[in-house]
C-alpha positions in Angstrom: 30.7 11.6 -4.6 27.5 11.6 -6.4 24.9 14.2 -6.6 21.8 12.2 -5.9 18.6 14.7 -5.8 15.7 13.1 -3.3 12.8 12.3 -5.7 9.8 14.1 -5.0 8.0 12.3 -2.0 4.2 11.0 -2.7 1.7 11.5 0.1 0.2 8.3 1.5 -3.6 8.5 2.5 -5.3 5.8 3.9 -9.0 5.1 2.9 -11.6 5.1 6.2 -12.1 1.3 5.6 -8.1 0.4 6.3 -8.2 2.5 9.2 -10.8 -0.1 10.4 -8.9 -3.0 8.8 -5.9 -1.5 10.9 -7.2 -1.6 13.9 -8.9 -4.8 13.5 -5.7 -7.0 13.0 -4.0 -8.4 15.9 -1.6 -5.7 17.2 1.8 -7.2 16.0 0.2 -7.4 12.7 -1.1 -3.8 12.3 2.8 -2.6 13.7 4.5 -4.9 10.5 2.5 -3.2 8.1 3.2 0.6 9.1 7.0 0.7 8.2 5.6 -0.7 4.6 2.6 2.0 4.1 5.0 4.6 5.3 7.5 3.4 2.6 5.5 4.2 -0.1 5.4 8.1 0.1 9.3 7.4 -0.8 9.0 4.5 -3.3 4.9 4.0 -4.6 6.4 0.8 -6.9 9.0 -0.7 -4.1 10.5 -4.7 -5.0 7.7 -7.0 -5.3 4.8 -5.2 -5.9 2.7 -6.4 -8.7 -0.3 -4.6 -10.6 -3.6 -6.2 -10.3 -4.9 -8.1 -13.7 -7.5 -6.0 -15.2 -7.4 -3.2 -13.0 -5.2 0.6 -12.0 -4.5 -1.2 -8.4 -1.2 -2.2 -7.7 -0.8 -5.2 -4.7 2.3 -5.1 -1.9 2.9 -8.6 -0.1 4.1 -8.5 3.0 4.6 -12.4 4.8 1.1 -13.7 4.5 -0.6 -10.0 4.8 -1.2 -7.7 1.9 -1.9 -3.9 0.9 -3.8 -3.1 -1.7 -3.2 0.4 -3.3 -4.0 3.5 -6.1 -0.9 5.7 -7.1 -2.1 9.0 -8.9 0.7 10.1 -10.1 -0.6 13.6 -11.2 -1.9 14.1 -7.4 1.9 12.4 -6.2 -0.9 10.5 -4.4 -0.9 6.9 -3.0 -4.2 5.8 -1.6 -4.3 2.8 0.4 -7.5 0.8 -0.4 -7.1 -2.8 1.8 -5.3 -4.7 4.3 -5.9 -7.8 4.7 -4.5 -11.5 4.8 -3.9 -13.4 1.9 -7.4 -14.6 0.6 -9.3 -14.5 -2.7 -12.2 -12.1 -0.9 -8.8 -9.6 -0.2 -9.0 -8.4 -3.6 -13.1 -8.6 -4.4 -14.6 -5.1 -3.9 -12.2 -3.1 -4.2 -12.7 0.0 -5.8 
């Protein structure tokens, strides 16, 4: 048996503008990105995600959709800036 301590657990906010994105995807869409979002309170860096070039934003692919997010690590923080599909305008503006 191994004594495995829980790491501390982030808490996930989600800016106002993916609220909107959220509800703005088709329905099935919106429902395969919540187990995801939800997943980083556990794991902010989970397989696959890549920092963005030139920037403190770090980018989660899932299928063709993506979420863009901020992890302050001080805070135990991960903000959730965009959801979006794959396109170059997914990663312009954010800030």
């Amino acid at each position: 048996m191994t004594d495995r301590t829980p790491s501390p657990r982030y808490r996930v906010d989600l800016a106002p503008a993916v609220q909107r994105q959220l509800r703005h995807l088709p329905p099935a869409d919106a429902a395969r990105l919540r187990g995801p979002i939800l997943a980083l309170a556990r794991e902010p860096r989970p397989p696959g995600v890549a920092k963005l070039a030139g920037s403190d934003f770090w980018r989660l692919r899932i299928g063709d959709l993506r979420i863009v997010h901020l992890i302050d690590e001080r805070e135990r923080l991960v903000v959730v800036l965009r959801v979006a599909r794959r396109a170059e305008s997914t990663y312009r503006r954010v800030q």
